[in-house]
Legacy VTK file of the C-alpha trace (Angstrom):
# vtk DataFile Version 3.0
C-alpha trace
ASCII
DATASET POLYDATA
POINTS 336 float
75.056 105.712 86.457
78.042 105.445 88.520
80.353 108.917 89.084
84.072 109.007 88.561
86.690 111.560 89.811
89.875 112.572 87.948
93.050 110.736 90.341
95.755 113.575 90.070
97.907 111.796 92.709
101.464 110.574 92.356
102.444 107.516 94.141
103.379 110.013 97.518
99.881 111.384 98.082
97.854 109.062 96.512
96.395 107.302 99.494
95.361 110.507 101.004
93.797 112.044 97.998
92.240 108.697 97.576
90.630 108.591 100.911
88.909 112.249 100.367
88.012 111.462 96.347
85.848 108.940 98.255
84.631 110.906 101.350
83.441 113.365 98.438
81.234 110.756 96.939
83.106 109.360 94.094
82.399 105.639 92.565
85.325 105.078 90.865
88.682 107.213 90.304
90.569 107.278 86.941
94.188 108.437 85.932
95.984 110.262 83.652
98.694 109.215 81.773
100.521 112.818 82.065
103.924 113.087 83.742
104.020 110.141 85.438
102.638 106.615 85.314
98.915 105.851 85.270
99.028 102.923 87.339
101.653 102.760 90.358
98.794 105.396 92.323
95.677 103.077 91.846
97.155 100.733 93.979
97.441 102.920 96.500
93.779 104.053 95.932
92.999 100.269 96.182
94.405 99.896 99.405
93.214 103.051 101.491
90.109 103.357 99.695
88.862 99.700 98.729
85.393 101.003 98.272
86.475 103.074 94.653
86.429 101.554 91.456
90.103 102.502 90.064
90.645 102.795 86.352
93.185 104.169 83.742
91.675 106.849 81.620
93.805 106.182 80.034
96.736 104.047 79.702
98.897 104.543 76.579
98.735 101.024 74.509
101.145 100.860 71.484
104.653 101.897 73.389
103.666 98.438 76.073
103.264 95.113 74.570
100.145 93.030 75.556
101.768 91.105 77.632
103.180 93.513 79.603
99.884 95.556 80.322
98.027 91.774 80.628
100.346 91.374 84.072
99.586 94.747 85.139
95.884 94.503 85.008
95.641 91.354 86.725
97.638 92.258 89.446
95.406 95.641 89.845
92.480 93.250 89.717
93.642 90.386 91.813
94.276 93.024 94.851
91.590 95.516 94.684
89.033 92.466 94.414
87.294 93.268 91.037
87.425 96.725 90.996
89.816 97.668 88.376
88.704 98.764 84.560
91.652 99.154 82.210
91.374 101.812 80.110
93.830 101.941 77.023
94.428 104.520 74.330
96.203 105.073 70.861
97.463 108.874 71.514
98.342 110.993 69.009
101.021 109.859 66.176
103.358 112.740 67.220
103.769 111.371 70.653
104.009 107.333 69.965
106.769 108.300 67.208
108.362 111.049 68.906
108.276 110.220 72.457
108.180 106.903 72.578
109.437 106.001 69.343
107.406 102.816 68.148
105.235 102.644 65.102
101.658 104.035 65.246
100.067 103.331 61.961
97.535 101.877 60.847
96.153 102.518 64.662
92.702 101.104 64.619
93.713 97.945 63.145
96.492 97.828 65.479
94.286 98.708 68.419
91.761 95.794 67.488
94.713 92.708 67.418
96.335 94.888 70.469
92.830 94.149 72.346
92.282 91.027 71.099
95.652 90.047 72.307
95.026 90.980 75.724
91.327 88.981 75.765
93.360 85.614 74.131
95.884 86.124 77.538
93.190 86.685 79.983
91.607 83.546 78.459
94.531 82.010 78.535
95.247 82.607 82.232
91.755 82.686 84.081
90.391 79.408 81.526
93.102 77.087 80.877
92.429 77.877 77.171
95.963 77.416 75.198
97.852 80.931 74.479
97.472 80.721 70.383
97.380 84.373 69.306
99.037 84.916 65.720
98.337 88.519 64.414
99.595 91.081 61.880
100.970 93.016 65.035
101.118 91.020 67.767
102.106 87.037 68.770
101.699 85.160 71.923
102.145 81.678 71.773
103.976 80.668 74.801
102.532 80.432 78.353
104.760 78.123 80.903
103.275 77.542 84.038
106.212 79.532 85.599
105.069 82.691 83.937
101.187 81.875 84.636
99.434 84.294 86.972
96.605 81.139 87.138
92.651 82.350 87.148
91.137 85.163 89.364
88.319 84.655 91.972
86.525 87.266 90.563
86.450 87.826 86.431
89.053 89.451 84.027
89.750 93.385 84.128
87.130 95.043 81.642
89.465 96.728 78.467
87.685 100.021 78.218
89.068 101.771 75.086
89.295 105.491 74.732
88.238 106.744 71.060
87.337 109.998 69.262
87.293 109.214 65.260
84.518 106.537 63.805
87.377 103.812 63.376
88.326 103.295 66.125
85.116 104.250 68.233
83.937 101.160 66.083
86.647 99.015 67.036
85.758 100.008 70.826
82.075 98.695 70.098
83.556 94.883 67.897
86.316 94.170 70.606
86.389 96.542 73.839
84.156 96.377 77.018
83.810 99.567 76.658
84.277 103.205 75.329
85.805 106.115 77.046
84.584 109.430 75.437
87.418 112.255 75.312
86.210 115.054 77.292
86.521 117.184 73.783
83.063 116.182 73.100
79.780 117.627 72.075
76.084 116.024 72.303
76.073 116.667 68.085
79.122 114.634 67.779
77.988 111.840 70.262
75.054 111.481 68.599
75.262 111.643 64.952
79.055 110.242 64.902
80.377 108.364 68.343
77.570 106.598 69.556
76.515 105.706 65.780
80.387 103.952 65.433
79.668 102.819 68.697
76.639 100.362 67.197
78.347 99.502 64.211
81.163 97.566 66.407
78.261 95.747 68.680
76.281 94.510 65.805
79.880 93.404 64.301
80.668 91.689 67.388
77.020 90.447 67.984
76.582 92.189 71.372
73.805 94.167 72.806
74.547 97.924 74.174
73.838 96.061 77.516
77.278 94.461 76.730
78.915 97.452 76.647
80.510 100.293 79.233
80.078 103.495 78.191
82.031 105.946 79.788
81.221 110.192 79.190
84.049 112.347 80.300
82.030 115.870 81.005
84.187 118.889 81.282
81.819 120.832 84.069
82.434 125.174 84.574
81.009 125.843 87.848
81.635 127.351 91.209
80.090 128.545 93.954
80.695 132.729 93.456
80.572 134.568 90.239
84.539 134.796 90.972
84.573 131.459 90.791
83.327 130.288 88.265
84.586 133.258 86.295
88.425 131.382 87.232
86.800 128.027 86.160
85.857 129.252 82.808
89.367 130.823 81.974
90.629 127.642 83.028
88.524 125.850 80.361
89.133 127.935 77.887
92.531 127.390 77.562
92.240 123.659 78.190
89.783 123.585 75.434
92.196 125.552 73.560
94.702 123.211 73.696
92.453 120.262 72.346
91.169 121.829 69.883
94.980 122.761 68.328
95.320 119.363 67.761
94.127 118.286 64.030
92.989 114.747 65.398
90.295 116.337 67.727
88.692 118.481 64.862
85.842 116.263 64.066
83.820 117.259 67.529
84.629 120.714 66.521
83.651 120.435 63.072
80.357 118.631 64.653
79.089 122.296 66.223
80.723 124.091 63.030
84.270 125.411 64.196
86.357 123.326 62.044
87.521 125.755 60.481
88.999 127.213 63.863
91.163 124.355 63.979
94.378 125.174 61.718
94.292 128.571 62.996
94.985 127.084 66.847
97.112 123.988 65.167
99.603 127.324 63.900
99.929 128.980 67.135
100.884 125.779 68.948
103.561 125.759 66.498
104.496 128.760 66.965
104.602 128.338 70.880
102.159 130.396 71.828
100.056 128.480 74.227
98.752 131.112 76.237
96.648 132.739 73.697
94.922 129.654 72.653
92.109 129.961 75.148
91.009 133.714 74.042
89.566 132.023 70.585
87.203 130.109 72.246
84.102 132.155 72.608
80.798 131.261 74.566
79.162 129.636 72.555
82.046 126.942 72.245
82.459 126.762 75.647
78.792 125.516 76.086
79.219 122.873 73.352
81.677 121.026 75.160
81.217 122.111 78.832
78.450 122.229 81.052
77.822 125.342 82.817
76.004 126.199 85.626
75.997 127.213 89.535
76.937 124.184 91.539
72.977 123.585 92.096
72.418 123.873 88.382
74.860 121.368 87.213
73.483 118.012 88.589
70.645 118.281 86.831
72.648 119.668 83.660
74.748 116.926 83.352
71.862 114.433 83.806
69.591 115.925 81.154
72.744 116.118 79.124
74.328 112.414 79.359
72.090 110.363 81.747
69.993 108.572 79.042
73.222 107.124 77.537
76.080 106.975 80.372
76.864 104.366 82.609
79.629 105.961 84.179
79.823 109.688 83.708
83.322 111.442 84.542
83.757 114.602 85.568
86.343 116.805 84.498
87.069 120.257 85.843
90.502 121.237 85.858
90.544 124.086 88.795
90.214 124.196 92.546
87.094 124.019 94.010
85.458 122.949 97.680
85.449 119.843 98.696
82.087 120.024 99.490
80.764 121.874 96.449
81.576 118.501 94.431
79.378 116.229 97.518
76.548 118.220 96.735
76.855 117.462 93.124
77.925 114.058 93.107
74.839 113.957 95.459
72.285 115.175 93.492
73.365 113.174 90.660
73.083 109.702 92.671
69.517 111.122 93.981
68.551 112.042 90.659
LINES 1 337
336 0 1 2 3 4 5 6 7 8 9 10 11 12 13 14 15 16 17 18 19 20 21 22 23 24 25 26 27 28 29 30 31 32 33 34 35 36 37 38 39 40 41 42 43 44 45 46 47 48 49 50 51 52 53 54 55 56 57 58 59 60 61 62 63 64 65 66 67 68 69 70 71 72 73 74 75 76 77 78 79 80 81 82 83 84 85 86 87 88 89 90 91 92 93 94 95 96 97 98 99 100 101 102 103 104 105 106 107 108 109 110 111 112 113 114 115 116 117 118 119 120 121 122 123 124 125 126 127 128 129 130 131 132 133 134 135 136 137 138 139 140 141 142 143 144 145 146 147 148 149 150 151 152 153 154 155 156 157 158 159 160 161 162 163 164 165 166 167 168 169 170 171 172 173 174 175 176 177 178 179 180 181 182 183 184 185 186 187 188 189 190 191 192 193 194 195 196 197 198 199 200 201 202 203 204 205 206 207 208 209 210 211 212 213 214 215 216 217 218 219 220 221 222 223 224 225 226 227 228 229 230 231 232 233 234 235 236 237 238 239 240 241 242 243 244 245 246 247 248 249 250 251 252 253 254 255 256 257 258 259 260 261 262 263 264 265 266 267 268 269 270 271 272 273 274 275 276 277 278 279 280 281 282 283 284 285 286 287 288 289 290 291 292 293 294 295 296 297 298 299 300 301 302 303 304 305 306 307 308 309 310 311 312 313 314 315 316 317 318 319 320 321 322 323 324 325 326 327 328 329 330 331 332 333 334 335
């Protein structure tokens, strides 16, 4: 199981915060596609710290065409030598339509030709195999050698595809590398809905789980006073609180029985009132979707908790916290 650190770093500092993400212990680094772009820092993590794995977690699909991300991954690949995963997401309709203003719907069947796009221009470029894609969505059927990247020495980026409902989790499992699992998650709703979705693509696809990435994001409350981690809960709390406003991340919640709580936190993010969204979420919602412990509680938390079926597991801990507090973690996890 390889360990991945959130990459907060815009293009200025991202070499430096690079370098100590990898002096803590990290594998492999993953961005955010926030308030700035996802991928201009990982090249900066691929030059000053070569040794990282660097990834989008994730990179928002519909609003790019194919082609456009197809160019960006193989550049990412080409210079950090094999070590980039591209990981791709639908968002929320709200945002595509509102922000970015392209279509969203139907999104799984869109995501499914969007990946399969990308796979027929990889081919295209690393095999010699003639460009030929005709979807519902998408169409590539011109490749001039003037606009041909030509093959890499090492293979094609891995298309890791973040999911939370069963269509396109499935989708993830017929036409993805991979799966990235939103940190809104709970073991009941891995279990009994993601991971179940998850199979239903393989056997569609006629791969093995061996086939396949999976990648857990685990929100983690720790810290190494009571003060601490008293901070890092309120902190979690109200990011939880945000998620869990939002109608398309109810399932998970309705997996540990708060659905219901849902419309009640949808109404005050109408209403603008952010800040209160973190005081409904009571203890024993925070330890359905975080794990909670002293820092040399958590390694083996998280293990017990996600070891049996992650390949990469992700932490996620939006707060300050020593630099060495994480290395002892990260630590015990790789001993473990």
């Amino acid at each position: 199981m390889k360990i991945d650190g959130p990459f907060y770093a815009q293009l200025g500092d991202a070499a430096v915060e690079a370098r100590r993400l990898a002096e803590i212990g990290y594998d492999g680094v993953y961005t955010l596609e926030g308030s700035w772009d996802p991928f201009y820092p990982l090249i900066m993590a691929a030059e000053h710290a070569p040794q990282l794995d660097i990834a989008t977690g994730i990179a928002v699909a519909f609003p790019r065409n194919p082609m456009h991300l197809a160019y960006q991954s193989w550049d990412l690949q080409k210079f950090s030598n094999g070590k980039f995963l591209l990981g791709i997401g639908s968002q929320i309709k709200p945002h595509i339509e509102k922000r970015f203003g392209v279509e969203f719907s139907p999104p799984a069947a869109r995501m499914r030709e969007y990946i399969q796009a990308l796979k027929a221009i990889f081919d295209c470029w690393q095999n010699g195999t003639k460009l030929d894609f005709h979807g519902k969505y998408y169409r590539h059927t011109l490749m001039t050698p003037m606009f041909n990247p030509g093959p890499l020495e090492c293979k094609p980026p891995p298309v890791l595809l973040g999911a939370l409902g069963p269509l396109m989790t499935q989708v993830a499992g017929e036409v993805a590398d991979g799966l990235i699992v939103h940190p809104f998650n709970s073991m009941p709703f891995l279990t009994d809905h993601a991971l179940p979705a998850v199979h239903k693509g393989l056997a569609k696809s006629g791969r093995e789980r061996s086939d396949f990435i999976l990648q857990i994001n685990a929100i983690v409350i720790t810290g190494e006073t009571e003060e601490a981690r008293a901070m890092a809960t309120e902190s979690v709390k109200g990011l939880l609180g945000f998620y869990a406003s939002t109608p398309a991340y109810r399932p998970p919640m309705e997996a540990v029985g708060y659905g219901d709580l849902q419309p009640e936190l949808n109404r005050l993010s109408k209403e603008g009132r952010w800040d209160e969204l973190g005081s409904y979420i009571d203890q024993a919602f925070l330890e359905a979707f975080a794990t909670i412990g002293k820092p040399e509680e958590i390694a083996g938390k998280l293990r017990q908790k996600y070891g049996q079926e992650a390949d990469r597991l992700a932490i996620y801990a939006p707060y300050g916290a020593p630099d060495t507090m994480w290395a002892s973690i990260i630590a015990a996890l790789k001993a473990g």
